[in-house]
C-alpha positions in Angstrom: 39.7 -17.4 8.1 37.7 -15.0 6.3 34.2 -15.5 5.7 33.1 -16.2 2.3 30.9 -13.7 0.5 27.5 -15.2 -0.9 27.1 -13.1 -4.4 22.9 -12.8 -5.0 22.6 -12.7 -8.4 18.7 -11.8 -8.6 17.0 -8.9 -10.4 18.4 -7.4 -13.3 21.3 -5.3 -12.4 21.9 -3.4 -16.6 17.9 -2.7 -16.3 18.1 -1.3 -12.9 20.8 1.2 -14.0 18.4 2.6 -17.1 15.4 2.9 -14.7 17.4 4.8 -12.0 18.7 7.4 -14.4 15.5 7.6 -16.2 13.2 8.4 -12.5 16.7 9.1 -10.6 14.7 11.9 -8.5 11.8 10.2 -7.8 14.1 7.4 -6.0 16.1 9.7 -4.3 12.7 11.4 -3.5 11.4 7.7 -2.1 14.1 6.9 0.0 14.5 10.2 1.6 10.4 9.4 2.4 10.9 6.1 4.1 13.6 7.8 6.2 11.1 10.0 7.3 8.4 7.6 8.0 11.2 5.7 10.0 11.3 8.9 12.0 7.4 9.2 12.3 6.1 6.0 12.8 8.8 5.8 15.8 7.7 8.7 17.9 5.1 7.3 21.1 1.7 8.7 20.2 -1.8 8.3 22.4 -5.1 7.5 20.8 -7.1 5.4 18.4 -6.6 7.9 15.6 -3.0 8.6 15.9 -2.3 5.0 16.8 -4.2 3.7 14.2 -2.4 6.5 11.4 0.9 5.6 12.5 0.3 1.7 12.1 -1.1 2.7 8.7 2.1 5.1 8.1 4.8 2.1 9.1 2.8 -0.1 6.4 2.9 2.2 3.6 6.4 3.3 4.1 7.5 -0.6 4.0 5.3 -0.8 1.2 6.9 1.8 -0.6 10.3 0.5 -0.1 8.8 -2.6 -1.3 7.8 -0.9 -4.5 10.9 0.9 -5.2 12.7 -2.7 -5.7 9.9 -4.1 -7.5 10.4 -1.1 -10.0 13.8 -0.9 -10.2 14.1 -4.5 -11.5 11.0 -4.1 -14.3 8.4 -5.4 -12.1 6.1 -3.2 -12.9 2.7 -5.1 -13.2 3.9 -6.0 -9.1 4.7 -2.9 -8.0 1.3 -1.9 -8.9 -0.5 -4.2 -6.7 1.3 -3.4 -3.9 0.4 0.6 -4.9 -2.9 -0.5 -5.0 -3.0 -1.2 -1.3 -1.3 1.8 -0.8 -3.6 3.7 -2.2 -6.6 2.0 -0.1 -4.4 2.6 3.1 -4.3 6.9 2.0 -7.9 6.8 1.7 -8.4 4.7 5.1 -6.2 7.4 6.9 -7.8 10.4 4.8 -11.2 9.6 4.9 -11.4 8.6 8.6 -9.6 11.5 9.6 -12.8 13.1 8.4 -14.8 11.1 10.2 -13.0 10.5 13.7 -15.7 9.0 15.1 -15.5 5.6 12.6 -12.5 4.7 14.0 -14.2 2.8 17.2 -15.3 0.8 13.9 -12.0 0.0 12.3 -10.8 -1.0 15.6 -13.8 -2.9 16.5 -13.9 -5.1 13.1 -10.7 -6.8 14.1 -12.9 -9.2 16.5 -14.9 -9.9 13.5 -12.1 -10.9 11.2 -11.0 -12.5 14.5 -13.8 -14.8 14.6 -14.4 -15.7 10.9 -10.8 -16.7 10.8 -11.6 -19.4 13.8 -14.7 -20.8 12.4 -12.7 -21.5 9.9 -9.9 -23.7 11.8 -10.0 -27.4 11.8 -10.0 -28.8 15.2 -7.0 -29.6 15.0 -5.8 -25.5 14.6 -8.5 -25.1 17.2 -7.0 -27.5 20.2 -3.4 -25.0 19.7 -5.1 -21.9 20.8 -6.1 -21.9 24.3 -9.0 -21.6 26.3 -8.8 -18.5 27.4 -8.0 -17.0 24.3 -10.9 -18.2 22.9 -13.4 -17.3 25.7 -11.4 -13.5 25.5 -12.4 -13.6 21.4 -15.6 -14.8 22.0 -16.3 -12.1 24.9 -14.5 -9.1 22.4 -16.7 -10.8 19.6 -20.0 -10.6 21.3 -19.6 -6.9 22.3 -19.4 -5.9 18.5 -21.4 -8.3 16.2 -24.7 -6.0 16.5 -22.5 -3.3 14.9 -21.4 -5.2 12.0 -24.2 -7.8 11.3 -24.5 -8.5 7.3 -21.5 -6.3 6.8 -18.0 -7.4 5.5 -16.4 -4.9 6.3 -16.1 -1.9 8.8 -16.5 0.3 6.0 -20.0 2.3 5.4 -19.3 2.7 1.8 -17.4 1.5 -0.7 -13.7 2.4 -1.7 -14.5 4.3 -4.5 -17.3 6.7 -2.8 -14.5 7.4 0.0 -12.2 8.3 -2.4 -14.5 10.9 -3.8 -15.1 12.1 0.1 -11.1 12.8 0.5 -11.0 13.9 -3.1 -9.2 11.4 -4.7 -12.4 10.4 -7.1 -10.1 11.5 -10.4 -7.2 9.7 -9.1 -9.5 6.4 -8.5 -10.8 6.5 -11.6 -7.5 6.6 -13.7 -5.3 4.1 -11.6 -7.6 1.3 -9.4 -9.7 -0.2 -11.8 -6.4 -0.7 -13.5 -4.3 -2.0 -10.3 -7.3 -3.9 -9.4 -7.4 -6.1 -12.7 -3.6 -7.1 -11.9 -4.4 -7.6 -8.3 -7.2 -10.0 -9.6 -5.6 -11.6 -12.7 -8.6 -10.4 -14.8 -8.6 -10.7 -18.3 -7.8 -7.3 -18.9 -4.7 -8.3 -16.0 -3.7 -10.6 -19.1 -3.9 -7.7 -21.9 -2.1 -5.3 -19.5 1.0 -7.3 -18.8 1.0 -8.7 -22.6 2.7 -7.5 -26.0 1.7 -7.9 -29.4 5.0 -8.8 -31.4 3.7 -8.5 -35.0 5.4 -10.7 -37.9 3.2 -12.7 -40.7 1.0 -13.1 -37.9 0.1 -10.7 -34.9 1.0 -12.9 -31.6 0.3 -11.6 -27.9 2.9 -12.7 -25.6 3.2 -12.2 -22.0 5.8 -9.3 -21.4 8.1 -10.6 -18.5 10.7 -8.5 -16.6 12.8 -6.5 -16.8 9.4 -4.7 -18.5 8.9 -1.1 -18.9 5.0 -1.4 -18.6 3.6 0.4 -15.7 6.8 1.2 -13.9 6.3 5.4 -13.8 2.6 4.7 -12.4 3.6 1.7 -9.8 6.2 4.2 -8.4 4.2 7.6 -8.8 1.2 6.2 -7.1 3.1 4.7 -4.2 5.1 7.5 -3.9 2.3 9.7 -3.7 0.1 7.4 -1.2 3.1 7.2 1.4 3.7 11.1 1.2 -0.2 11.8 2.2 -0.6 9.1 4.8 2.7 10.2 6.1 1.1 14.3 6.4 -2.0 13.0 7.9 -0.2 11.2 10.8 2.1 14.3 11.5 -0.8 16.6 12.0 -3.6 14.7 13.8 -0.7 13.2 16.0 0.9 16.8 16.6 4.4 15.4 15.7 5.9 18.6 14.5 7.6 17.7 11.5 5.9 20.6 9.1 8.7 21.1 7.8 10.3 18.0 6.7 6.9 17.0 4.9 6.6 20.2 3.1 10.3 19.3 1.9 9.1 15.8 0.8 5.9 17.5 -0.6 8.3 19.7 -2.5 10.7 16.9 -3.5 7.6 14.5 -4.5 6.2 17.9 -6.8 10.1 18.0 -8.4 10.6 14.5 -9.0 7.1 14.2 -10.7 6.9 17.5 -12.6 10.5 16.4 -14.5 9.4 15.3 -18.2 9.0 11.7 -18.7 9.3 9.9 -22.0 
């Protein structure tokens, strides 16, 4: 007997069709990228700073993937939180690729995290983890906690000033503030994902998916993210793939240079 197929009706399968024709390189463009950083992320690499820019590189790529479905179905106001953490991860690899020698610090913080996250256990959570475990966290902890005391993060500055380091200050300034209202459901979140549908009276409503709003930015910032994390990792781990990221550098130029509405 044949097995049945399950049909999954979700998304909005008309919409998806209109946005694919409208940014139909950029997609093809995308997916080609996450093939790459398949191909990247999966070649052995020695290190803190390769290790740590191919973890980063494997994140963003899923990330873009995840972005590429968000967009196709008018979830544009998603995608862009999602390319918002993209765009953090670019300047993480960027920045400390400038500055090699923070990356015992990004490594390092994990304890930190490590240890907030078990003070805040009940004791119940607490009896699960072993022992040993603990006295290992404890040990890893108490090496590091001079480093980071009053800090919250491994960071020496903020996000914005590290963007203006890599030289992604203009590029901060016209897409996080944005992505960060969404990410933090802001009142300005609320203006950004709303519609004013004007009658005798002028009434904001929320503007639901399948949406236009925000769609070309989501998917040109996460594009773009995943494309420079992606050239980072291939030259500080000596991979060898010039060339297929100068042919995603050219595709990403083509998709993006095509007039948009």
């Amino acid at each position: 007997m044949s097995e049945q197929k399950i049909k999954v009706d979700i998304g909005f399968e008309d919409f998806r069709a209109e946005v694919y024709k409208k940014y139909q390189l950029a997609f093809e463009s995308c997916k080609k990228l996450v093939e790459l950083g398949s191909d990247l992320t999966q070649k052995p690499v020695t290190g803190g700073f390769p290790a740590v820019g191919g973890w980063i590189g494997g994140m963003v790529s899923n990330s873009l993937g995840a972005v590429v479905t968000l967009v196709l179905n008018g979830y544009g106001c998603d995608a862009m939180r999602i390319a918002r953490a993209m765009f953090e991860g670019r300047v993480t690899v960027q920045w400390l690729k400038l500055h090699p020698d923070k990356i015992d610090d990004f490594l390092a913080f994990h304890w930190v995290q490590r240890k907030k996250l078990l003070e805040q256990h009940s004791p119940e959570q607490r009896a699960r983890i072993s022992s040993q475990e603990i006295e290992e966290l404890e040990r890893q902890y108490s090496s590091v906690a001079a480093r980071f005391k009053d800090k919250n993060s491994w960071r020496p500055k903020r996000i914005r000033e590290m963007a203006v380091d890599v030289g992604a200050g203009d590029t901060y300034k016209r897409f996080y503030p944005w992505a960060s209202s969404l990410m933090h459901y802001d009142i300005h979140a609320l203006v950004m994902q709303s519609e004013v549908k004007k009658g005798e009276e002028s009434v904001t409503y929320l503007d639901p998916a399948p949406s236009w709003q925000w769609l070309d930015t989501a998917l040109m910032m996460a594009h773009g993210s995943a494309l420079l994390v992606l050239t980072v990792y291939n030259e500080v781990a000596k991979l060898g793939m010039d060339q297929e990221i100068e042919a995603a550098h050219n595709s990403f130029t083509k998709a993006w240079q095509k007039p948009r509405e």
